[in-house]
C-alpha positions in Angstrom: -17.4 50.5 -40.5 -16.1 53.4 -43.1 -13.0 53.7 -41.6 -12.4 50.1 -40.8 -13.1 49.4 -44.2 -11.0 51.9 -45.7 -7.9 50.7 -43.7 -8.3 47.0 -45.0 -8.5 48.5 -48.3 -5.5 50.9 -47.7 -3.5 48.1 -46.2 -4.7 45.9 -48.7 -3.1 47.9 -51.3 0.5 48.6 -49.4 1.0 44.5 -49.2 -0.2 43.9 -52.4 1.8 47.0 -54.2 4.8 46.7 -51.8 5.4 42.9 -51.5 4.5 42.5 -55.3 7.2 44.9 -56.5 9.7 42.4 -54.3 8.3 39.2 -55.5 7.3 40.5 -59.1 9.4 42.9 -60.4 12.2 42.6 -57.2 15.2 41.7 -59.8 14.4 44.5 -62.0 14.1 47.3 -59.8 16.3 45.9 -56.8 15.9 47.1 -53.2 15.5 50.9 -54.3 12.4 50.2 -56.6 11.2 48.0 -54.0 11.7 51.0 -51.7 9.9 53.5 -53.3 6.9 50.8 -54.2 6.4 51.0 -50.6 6.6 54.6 -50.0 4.4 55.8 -52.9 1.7 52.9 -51.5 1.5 54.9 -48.5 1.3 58.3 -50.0 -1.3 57.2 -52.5 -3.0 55.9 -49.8 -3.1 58.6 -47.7 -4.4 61.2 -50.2 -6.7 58.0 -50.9 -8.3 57.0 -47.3 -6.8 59.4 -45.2 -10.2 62.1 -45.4 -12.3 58.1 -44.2 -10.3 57.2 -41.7 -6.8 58.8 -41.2 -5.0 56.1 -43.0 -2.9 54.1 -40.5 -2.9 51.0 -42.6 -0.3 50.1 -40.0 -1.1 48.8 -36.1 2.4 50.0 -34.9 0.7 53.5 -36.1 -2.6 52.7 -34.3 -1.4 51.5 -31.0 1.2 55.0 -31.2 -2.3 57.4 -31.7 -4.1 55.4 -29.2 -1.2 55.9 -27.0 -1.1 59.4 -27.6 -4.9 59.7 -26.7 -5.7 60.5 -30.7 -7.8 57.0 -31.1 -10.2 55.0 -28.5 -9.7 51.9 -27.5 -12.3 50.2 -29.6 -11.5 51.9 -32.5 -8.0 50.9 -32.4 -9.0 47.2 -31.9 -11.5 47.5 -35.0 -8.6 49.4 -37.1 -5.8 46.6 -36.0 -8.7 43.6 -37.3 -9.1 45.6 -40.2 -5.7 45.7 -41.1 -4.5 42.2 -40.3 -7.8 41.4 -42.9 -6.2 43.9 -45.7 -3.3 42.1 -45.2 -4.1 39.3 -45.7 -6.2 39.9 -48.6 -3.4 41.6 -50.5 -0.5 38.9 -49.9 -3.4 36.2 -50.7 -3.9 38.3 -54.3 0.0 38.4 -54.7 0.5 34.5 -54.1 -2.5 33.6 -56.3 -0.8 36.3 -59.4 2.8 35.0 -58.7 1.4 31.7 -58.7 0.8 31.7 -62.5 4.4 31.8 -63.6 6.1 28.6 -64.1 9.1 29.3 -62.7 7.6 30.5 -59.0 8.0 28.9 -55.9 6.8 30.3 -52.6 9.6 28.4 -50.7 12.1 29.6 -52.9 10.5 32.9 -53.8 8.9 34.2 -50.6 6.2 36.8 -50.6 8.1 40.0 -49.8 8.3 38.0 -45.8 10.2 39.9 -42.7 13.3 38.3 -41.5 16.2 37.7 -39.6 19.3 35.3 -39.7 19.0 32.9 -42.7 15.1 34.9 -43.4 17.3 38.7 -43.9 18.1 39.6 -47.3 21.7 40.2 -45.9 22.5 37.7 -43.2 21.5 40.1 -39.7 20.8 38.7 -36.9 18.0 38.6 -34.0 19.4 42.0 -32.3 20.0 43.9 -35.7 16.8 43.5 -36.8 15.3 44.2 -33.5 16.8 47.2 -32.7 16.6 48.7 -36.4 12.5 48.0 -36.3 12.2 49.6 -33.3 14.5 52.6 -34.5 12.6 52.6 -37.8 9.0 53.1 -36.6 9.9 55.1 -34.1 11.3 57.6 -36.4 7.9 56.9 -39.2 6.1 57.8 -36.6 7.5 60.9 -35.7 7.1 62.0 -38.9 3.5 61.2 -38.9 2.9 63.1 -35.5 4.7 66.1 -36.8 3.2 66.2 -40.6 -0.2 66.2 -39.0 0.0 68.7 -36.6 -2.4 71.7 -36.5 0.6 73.7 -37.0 1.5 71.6 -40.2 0.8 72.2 -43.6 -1.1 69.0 -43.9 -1.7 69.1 -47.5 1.8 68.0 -47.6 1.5 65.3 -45.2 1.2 62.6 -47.4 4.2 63.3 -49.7 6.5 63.4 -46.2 4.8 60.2 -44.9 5.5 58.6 -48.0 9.0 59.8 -48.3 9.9 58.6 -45.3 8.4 55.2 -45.8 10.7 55.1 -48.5 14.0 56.2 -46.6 12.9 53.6 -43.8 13.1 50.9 -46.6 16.4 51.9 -48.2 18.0 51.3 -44.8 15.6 48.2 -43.4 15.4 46.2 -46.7 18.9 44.6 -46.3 18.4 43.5 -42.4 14.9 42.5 -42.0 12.9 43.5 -45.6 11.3 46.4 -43.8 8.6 45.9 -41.4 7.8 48.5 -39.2 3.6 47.2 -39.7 2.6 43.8 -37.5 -0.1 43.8 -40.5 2.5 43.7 -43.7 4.7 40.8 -41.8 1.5 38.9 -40.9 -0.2 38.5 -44.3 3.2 36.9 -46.0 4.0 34.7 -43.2 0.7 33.6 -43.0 1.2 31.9 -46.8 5.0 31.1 -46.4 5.0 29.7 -43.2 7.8 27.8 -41.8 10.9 30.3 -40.9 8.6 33.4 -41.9 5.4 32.6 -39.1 8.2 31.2 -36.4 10.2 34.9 -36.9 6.7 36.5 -37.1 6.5 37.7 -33.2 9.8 39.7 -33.7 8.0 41.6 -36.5 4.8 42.6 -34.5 6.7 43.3 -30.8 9.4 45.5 -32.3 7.4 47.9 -34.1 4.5 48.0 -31.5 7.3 49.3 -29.4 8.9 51.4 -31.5 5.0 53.0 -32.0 5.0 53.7 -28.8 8.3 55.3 -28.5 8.2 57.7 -31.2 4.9 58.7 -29.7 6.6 59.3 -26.5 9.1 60.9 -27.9 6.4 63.1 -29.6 5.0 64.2 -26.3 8.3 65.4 -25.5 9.1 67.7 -28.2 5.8 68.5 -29.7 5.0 72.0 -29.8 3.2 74.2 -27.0 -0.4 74.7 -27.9 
């Protein structure tokens, strides 16, 4: 229960921080402040709750470890509950604090939502934002495999996981807002609905699979030993 509660915390804290710096401070920092929002989230968090529970925060992460035989079954289930809680939690905090300016809007304003089409910051379609979510978790979590290896010097791990969060959103942000977590798309939509919850499944099956591919493509090049 630890670790299940540390990743609603941990996942908590990346919508909260990561969708508040697009909906709060998004005209002020523009997409690279939203950007590094999300990748210092993650690095906080894994210095944070990664010694509880490894600090997925993320069930396209979970489903690549239990893929790669790192996680059980059950314990990926409790971690991906956990998770979709967090993130709920945190986008629920976010809408209650935007909420309280007089100006805000949530069908105007969003809540940091995943998109495509009319829903992406820059106009891509279905296929663009398909193909870059899968692309884009895939290559977060390569990183993650190879930071945490034995052979690693895991001390760093969080600085290079939270780096490359970071370079993932610099490139996402303009097609879809960055997803790459089922868990950060869900809490958002859940409180925007309309065009946000019927774009939703693209945002949970495209990074599930890109999960799994970049732990597949782990297993390939990972090294001996």
């Amino acid at each position: 229960m630890k670790n299940y509660l540390a990743e609603m915390f941990g996942t908590f804290v990346l919508v909260f921080i990561g969708c508040g710096s697009a909906v709060i401070s998004g005209g002020d920092v523009g997409f690279l402040g939203i950007a590094f929002a999300f990748g210092i989230a993650v690095l906080a968090m894994v210095y944070a709750i990664g010694p509880v529970s490894g600090c997925h925060i993320n069930p396209a992460i979970t489903v690549g470890m239990l893929f790669a035989g790192k996680i059980n079954a059950k314990d990926a289930g409790g971690y991906i509950i956990f998770q979709i809680i967090g993130a709920i939690l945190g986008a629920g905090v976010l809408f209650l604090i935007a909420g309280g300016h007089a100006d805000y809007d949530i069908a105007i304003n969003g809540l940091g939502q995943n998109g495509y089409g009319t829903g992406s910051p820059n106009g891509y379609n279905m296929q663009s934002a398909f193909i870059a979510e899968v692309v884009l978790t895939a290559i977060f979590l390569l990183v993650i495999f190879g930071v945490t290896h034995k052979d690693a010097n895991v001390k760093f791990a969080g600085i290079a996981i939270g780096l490359a969060l970071t370079m993932i959103h610099i490139v996402g942000i303009p097609i879809s807002g960055t997803s790459v977590n089922p868990a950060r798309s869900i809490g958002p939509a859940l409180f925007v609905q309309g065009l946000a919850l019927t774009q939703l499944w693209l945002f949970i099956v495209a990074p599930i699979i890109g999960g799994i591919l970049g732990a597949l493509i782990w297993k390939i090049i990972k090294p001996v030993g």
